[in-house]
C-alpha positions as CSV (number, residue, x, y, z in Angstrom):
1,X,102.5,-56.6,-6.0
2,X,102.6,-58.1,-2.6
3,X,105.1,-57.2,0.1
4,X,106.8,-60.6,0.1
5,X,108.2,-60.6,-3.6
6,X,110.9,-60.3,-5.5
7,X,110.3,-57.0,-7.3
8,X,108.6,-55.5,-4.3
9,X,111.9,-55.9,-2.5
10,X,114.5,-55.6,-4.9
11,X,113.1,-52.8,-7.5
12,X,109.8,-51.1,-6.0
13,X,111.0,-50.3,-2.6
14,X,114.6,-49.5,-2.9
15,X,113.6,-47.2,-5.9
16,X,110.8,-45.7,-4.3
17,X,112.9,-45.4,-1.0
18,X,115.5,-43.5,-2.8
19,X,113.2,-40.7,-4.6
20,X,111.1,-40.2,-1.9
21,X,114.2,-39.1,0.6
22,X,116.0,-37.3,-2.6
23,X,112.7,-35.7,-3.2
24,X,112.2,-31.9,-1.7
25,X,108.0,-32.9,-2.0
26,X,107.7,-36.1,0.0
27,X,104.1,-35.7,-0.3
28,X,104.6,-35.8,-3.9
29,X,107.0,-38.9,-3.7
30,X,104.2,-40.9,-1.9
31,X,101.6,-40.2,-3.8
32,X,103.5,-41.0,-7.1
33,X,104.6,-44.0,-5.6
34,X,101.3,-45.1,-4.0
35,X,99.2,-44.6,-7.6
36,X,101.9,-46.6,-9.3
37,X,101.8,-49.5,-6.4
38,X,98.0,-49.7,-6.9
39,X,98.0,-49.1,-10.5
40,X,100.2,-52.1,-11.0
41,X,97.7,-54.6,-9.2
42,X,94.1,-52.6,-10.5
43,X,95.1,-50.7,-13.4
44,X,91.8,-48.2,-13.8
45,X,90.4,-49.2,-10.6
46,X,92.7,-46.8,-9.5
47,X,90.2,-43.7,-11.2
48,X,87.5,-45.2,-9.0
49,X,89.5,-44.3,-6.0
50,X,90.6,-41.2,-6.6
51,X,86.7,-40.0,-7.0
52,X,86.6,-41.2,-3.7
53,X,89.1,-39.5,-2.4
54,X,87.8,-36.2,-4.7
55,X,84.6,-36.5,-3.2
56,X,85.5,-37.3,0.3
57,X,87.9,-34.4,0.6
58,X,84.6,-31.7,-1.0
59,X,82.3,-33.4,1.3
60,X,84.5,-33.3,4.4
61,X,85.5,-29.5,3.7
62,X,81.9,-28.4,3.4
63,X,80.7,-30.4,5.8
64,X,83.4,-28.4,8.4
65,X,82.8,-25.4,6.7
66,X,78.6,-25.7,7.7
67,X,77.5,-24.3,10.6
68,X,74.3,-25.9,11.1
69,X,73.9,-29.5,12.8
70,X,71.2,-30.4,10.1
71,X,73.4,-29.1,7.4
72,X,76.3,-31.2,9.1
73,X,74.1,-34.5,9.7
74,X,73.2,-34.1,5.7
75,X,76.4,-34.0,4.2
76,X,78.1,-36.8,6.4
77,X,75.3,-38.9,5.3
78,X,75.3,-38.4,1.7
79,X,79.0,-39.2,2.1
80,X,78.4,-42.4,4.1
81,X,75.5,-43.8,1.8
82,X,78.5,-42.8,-1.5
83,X,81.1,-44.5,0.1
84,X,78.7,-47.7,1.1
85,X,77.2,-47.4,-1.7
86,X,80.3,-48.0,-4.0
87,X,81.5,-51.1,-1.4
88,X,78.1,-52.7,-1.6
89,X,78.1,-52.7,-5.3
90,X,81.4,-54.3,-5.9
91,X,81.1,-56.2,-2.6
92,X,77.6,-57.7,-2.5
93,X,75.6,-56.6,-5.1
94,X,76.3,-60.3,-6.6
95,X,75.6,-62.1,-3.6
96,X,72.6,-60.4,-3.0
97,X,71.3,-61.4,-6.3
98,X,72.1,-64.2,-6.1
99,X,70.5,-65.3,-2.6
100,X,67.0,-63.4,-4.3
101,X,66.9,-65.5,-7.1
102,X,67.8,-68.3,-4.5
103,X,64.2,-67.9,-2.8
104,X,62.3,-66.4,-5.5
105,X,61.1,-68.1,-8.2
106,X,62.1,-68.0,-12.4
107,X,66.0,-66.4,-11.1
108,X,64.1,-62.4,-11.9
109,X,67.6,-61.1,-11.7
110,X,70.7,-61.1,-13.8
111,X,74.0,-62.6,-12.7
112,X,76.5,-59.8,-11.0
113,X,80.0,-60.6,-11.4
114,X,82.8,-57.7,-11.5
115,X,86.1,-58.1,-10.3
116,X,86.7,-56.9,-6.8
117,X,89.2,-54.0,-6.5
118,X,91.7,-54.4,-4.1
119,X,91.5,-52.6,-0.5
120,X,88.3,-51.9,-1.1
121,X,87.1,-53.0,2.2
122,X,90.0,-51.2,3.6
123,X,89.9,-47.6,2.1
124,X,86.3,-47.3,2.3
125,X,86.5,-48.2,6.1
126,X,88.7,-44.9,6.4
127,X,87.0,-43.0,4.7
128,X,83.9,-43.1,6.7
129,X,86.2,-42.9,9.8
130,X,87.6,-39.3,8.5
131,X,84.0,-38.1,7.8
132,X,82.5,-39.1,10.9
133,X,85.7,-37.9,12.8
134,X,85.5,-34.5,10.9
135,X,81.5,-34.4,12.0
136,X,82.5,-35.1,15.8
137,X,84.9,-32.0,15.7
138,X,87.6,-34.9,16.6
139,X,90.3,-33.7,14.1
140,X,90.4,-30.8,11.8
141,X,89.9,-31.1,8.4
142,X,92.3,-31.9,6.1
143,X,92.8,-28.9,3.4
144,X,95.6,-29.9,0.9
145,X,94.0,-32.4,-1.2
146,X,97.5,-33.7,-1.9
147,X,98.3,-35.0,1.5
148,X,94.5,-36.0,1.9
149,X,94.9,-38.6,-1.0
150,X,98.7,-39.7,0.6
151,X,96.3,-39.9,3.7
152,X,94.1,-42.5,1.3
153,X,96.4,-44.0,-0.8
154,X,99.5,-44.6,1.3
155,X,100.7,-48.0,-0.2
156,X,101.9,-49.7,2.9
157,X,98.0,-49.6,4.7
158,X,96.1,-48.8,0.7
159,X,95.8,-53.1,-0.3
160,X,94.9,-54.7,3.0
161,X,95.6,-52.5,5.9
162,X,95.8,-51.9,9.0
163,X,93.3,-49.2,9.1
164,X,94.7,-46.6,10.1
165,X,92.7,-43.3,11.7
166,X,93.5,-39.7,10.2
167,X,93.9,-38.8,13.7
168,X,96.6,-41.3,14.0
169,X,99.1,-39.9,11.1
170,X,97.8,-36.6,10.8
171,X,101.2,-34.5,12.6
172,X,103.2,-36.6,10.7
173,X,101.3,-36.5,7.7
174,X,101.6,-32.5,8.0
175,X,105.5,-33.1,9.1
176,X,108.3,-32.6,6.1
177,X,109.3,-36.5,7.5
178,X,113.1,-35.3,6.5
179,X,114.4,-37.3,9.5
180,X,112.1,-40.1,11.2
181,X,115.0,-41.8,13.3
182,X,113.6,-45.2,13.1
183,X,114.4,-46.4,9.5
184,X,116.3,-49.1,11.4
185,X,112.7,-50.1,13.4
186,X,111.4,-50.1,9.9
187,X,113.3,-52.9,8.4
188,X,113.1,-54.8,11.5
189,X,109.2,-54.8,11.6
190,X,109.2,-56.0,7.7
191,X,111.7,-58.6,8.4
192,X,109.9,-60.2,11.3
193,X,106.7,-59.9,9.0
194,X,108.1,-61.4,5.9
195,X,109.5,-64.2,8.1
196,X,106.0,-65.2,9.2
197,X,105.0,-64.6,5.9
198,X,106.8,-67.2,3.8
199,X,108.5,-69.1,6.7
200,X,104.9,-70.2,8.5
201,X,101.9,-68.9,7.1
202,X,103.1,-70.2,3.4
203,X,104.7,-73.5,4.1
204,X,101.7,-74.6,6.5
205,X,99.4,-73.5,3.8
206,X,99.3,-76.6,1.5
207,X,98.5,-78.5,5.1
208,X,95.3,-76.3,5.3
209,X,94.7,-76.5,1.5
210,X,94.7,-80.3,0.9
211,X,92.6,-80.9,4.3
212,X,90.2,-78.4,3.4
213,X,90.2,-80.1,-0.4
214,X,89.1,-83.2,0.9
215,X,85.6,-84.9,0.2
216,X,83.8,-85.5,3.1
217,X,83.5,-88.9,2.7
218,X,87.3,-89.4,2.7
219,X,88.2,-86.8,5.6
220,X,88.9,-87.9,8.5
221,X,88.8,-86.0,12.0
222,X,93.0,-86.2,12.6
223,X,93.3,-84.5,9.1
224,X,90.4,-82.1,9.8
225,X,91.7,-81.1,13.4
226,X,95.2,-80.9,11.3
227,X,94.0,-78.6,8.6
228,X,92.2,-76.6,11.2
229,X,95.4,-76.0,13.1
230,X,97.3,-75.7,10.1
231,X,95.1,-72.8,8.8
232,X,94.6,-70.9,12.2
233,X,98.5,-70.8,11.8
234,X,98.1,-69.8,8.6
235,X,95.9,-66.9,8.7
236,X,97.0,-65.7,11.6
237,X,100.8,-65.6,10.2
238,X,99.5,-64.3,7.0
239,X,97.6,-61.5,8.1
240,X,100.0,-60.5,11.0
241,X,102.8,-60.7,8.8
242,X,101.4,-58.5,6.8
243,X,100.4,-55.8,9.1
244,X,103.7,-55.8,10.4
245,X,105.4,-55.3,7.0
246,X,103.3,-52.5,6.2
247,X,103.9,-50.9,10.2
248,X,107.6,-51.5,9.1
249,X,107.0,-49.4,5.5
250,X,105.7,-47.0,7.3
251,X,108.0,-46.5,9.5
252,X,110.7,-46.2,6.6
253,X,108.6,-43.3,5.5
254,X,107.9,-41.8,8.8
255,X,104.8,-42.5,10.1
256,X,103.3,-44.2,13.1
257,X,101.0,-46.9,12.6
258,X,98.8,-49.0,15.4
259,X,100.0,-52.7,16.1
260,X,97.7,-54.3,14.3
261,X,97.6,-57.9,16.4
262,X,98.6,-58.5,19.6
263,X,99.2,-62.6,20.0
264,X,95.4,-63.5,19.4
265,X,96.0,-66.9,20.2
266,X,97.4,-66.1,23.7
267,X,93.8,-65.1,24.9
268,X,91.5,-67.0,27.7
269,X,88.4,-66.1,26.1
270,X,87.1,-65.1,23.1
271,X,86.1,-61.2,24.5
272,X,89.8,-61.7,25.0
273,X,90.3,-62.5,22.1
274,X,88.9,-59.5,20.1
275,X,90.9,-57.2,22.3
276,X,93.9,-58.6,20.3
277,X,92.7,-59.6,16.6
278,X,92.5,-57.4,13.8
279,X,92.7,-54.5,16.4
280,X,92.1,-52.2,13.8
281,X,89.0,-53.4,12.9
282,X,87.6,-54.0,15.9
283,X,88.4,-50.4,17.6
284,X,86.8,-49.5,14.1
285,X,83.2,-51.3,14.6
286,X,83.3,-50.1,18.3
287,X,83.9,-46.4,17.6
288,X,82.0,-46.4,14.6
289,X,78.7,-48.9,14.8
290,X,78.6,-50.5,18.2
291,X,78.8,-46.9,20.3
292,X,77.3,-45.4,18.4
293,X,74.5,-47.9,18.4
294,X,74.1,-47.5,22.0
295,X,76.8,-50.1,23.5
296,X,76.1,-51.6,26.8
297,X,73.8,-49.0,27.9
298,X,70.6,-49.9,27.1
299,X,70.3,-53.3,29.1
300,X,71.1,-56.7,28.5
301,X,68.4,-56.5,25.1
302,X,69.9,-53.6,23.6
303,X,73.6,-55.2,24.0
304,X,72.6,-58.4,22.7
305,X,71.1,-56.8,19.7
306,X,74.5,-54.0,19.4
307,X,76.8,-57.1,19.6
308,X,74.8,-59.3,16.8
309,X,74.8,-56.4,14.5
310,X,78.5,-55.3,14.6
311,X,79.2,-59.1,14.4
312,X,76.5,-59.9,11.6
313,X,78.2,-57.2,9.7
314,X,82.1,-57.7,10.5
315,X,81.7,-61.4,9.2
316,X,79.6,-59.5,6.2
317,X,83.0,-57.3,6.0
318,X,85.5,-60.0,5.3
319,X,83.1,-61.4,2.7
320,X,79.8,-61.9,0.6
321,X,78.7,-65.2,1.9
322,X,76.9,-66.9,4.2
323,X,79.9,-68.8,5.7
324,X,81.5,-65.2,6.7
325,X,78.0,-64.4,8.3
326,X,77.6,-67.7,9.9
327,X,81.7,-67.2,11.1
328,X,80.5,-63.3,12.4
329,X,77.7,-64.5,14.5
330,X,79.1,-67.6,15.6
331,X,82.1,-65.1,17.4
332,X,79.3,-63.2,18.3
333,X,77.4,-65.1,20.1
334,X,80.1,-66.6,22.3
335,X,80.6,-63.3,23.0
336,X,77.5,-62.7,24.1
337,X,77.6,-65.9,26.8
338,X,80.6,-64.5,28.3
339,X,79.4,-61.4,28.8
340,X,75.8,-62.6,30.5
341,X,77.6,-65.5,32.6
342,X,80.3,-67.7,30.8
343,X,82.8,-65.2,31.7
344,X,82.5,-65.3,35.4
345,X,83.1,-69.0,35.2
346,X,86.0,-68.6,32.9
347,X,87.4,-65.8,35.6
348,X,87.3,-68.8,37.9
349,X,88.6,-71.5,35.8
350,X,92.7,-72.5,35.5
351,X,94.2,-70.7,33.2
352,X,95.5,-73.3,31.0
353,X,92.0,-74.4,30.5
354,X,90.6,-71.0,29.6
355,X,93.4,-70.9,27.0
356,X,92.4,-74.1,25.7
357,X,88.7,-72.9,25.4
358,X,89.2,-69.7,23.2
359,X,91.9,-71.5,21.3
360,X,89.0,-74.5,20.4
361,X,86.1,-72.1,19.6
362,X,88.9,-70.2,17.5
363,X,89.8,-73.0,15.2
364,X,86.2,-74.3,14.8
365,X,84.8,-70.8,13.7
366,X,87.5,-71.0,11.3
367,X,86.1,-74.0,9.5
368,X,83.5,-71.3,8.4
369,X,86.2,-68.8,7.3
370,X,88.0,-71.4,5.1
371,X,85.9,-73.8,3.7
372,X,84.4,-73.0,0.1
373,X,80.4,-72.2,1.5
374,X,78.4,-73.0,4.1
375,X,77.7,-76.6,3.2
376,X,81.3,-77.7,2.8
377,X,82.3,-75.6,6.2
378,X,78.9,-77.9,7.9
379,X,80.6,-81.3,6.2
380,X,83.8,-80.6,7.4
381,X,82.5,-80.0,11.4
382,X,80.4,-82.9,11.4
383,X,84.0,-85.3,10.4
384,X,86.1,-82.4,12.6
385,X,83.5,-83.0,15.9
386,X,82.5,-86.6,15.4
387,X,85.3,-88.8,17.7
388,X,84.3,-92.4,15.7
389,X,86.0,-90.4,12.4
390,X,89.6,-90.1,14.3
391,X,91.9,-92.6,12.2
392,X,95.6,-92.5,11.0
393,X,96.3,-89.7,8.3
394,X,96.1,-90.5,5.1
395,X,99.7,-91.1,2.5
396,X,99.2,-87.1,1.2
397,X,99.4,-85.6,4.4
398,X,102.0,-87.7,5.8
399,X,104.1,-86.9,2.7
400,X,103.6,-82.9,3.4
401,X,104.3,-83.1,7.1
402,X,107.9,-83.4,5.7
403,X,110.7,-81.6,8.1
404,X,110.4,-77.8,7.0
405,X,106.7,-77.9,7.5
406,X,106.8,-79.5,10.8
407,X,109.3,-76.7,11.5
408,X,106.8,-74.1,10.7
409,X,104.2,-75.9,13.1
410,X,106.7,-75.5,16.0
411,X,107.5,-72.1,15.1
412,X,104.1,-70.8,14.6
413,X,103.4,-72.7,18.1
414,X,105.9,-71.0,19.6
415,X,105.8,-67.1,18.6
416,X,101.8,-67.0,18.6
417,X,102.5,-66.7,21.9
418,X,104.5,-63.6,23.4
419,X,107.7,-65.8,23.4
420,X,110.2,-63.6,21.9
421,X,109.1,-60.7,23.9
422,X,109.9,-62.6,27.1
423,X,112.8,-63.7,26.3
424,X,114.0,-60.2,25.5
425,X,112.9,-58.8,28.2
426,X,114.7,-61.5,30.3
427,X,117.8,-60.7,28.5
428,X,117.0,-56.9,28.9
429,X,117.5,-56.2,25.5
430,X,117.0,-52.1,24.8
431,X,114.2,-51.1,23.5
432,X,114.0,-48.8,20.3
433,X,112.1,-46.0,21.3
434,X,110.4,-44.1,23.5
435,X,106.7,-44.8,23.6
436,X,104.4,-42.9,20.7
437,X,102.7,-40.0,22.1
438,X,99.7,-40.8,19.6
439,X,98.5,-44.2,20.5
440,X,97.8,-46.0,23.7
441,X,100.0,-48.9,25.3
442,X,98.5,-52.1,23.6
443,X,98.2,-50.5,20.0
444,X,102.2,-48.7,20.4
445,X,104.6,-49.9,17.8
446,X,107.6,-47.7,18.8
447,X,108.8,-49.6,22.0
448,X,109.7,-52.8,20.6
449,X,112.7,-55.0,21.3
450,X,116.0,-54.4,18.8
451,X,116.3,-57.7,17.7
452,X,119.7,-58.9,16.8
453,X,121.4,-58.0,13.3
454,X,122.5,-61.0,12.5
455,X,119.4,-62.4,13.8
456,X,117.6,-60.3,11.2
457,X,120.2,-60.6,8.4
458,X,119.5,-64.7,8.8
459,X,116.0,-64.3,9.1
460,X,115.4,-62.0,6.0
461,X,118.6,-64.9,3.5
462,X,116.2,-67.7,4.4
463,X,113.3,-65.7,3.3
464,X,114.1,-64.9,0.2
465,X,115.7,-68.3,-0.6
466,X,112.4,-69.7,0.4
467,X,110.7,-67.2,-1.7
468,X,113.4,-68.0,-4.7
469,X,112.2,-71.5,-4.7
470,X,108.3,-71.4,-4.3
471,X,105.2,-70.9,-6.2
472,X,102.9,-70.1,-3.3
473,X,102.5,-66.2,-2.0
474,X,99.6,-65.1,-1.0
475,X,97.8,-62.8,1.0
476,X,94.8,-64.3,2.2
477,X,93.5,-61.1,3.3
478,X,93.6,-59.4,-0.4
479,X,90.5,-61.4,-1.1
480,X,88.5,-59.2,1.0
């Protein structure tokens, strides 16, 4: 049941909205609601979860409730090894059979193939986060089990984020929520997400798909560059359309969630632009593996190594394949060359060309993250990058660039850069609220711009006419 649908928006929510503000046990309301949300997507996946969360909330009580540091160190990691453990076997166990029988001879080991279940990568993420936060003394633990598994299972975060820190709901989480004063912020956030939902990741999508479809011997470089740009709009759209549907549920309910993106595609470098992707899941790797690790502390040896791992292993996050490997350590290493002498050049560079540099290393690690393996994503750079294979696009493509599409291009163009926001603040429209005491400046979701009603109204008719009318809806990030 994904947020931009017709029964998500017309019978889930409004439903759920209305018992869980008639309801004297909100708690209760979300939970009830959340297990049916994930139940109608997983069915008895949803059992696995809640051992999880059962064995999470034991293991985090007693591991508060022990007094000595060994004890401590013990219990945090027998709940970190559970938690990985249960990831890695519906995660990678497959792939990693697979790439053994790959290099060893006679295949020794059986085919793997279960079904993923959903938010996987996203619920085990916060998990570990609460244990290690409850190790550090960082937050207290959590003793009602019932608003421990809201914590968990909140729908709006549960399928595909953002991930969202106990520390970062928990007074609210403990608050009776009776009266959150920003229902109207709420339906904003989801309407500006839907919109770059269905209005530019999904109609740019079939750009991406039939470029990326292509045999390599009939691509050409304008179609690859084309479906490149089509699905950095895409993904981007998709995934930040979604995170801001979810900060807009959440709002509904009362809660505070982090901004999840901050216009990625803005940034000058590509350190730049890690401070603004997926923020939640790069504060998550640097708090929790590359820190912890040692950082930048240990010399220009020990950072190169910190920064391959947490890259090696957030490209292993999004999936099991090589191409996500290749696409983590690709990011990483450019990372790496600014930070031991690309960046000072950069620094010095204009800055339209600096944009122009992350924006081109962007869109050619995402050949990696879209095409089918490894091989196809290494077919499809040597057409993208060879400037003899630039001819006229073929009759397909030409017949989807028709007038709504093009549309999307120019909208997605426009707002994946802070466009909107300057031209409210040049109009001096008011702001909603006042700034959350919880979260710093760049992850604050309370101070946005009140959009226009109208605006809005428009915005959410020619949504769900779009919606109405198509086949194709979905979120690119439930795959992982």
């Amino acid at each position: 049941m994904v947020f931009s649908s017709i029964i998500f928006i017309f019978y889930f929510l409004p439903v759920f909205l209305l018992g869980y503000y008639v309801s004297g046990w909100r708690t209760g309301a979300l939970l009830v609601g959340s297990v049916a949300f994930y139940v109608w997507g997983e069915g008895a996946y949803v059992f696995l979860l809640l051992g999880l969360i059962g064995a999470n909330y034991a293991g985090a009580r007693a591991m508060a409730a022990a007094e000595a540091p060994a004890r401590r160190r013990l219990i945090l990691a027998v709940m970190i090894v559970v938690d990985l453990a249960v990831l890695a076997w519906f995660k990678y166990a497959g792939f990693l059979a697979q790439t053994l029988n790959d290099v060893l001879p006679g295949n020794p080991l059986p085919e793997l193939t279960h079904r993923l279940p959903l938010g996987i990568s996203f619920f085990t993420f916060q998990l570990i986060s609460y244990a290690v936060d409850i190790y550090r003394r960082a937050v207290p633990v959590e003793r009602s089990l019932a608003r421990f598994s809201a914590y968990i299972l909140m729908f709006p975060h549960l399928i595909a984020g953002p991930i969202v820190r106990y520390a970062d709901i928990r007074e609210e989480l403990q608050g009776d929520r009776k009266s959150s004063g920003r229902i109207g912020l709420g339906f904003q956030y989801f309407i500006v997400g839907l919109c770059q939902k269905v209005l530019i990741a999904n109609t740019v999508a079939p750009v991406a798909d039939h470029a990326f479809g292509l045999d390599p011997g009939t691509l050409t470089a304008t179609a690859a560059w084309l479906g490149a740009l089509a699905y950095s709009l895409q993904i981007y759209f998709d995934f930040c359309g979604y995170s801001n549907m979810a900060i807009g549920l959440a709002f509904m309910l009362g809660f505070t969630f982090p901004k999840n993106f901050d216009h990625p595609y803005a940034a000058t470098s590509l350190t730049d632009f890690w401070r603004r992707w997926h923020m939640s899941l790069s504060s998550w790797f640097r708090d929790y593996v590359y820190i912890p690790l040692g950082g930048n502390r240990g010399g220009r040896s020990a950072t190169i190594r910190n920064l391959l791992i947490v890259f090696f292993l957030t490209g292993l996050w999004h999936g099991a394949a090589w191409s996500f490997i290749v696409w983590g350590l690709y990011h990483g290493a450019f990372l790496m060359v600014e930070r031991f002498g690309l960046g000072r050049v950069l620094d010095a560079a204009p800055r339209a060309l600096r944009h122009a540099y992350a924006l081109v290393v962007v869109m050619i690690g995402w050949v990696f993250f879209r095409a089918a393996d490894l091989t196809a994503a290494l077919d499809y750079l040597s057409v993208m990058l060879d400037p003899r294979a630039f001819k006229p696009l073929g009759l397909t493509l030409r017949y989807l660039l028709d007038t709504e599409v093009l549309l999307a291009f120019t909208a997605g163009a426009v707002f994946a850069f802070p466009t909107l926001q300057a031209v409210m603040t040049w109009l001096k429209a008011p702001r909603s609220d006042a700034p959350s005491p919880h979260l710093p400046a760049h992850l604050d979701t309370r101070g946005a711009h009140v959009l226009p009603t109208p605006v809005l109204a428009a915005g959410f008719v020619i949504s769900i006419a779009v919606l109405v009318n198509s086949t194709l809806n979905p979120f690119l990030y439930f795959r992982f």
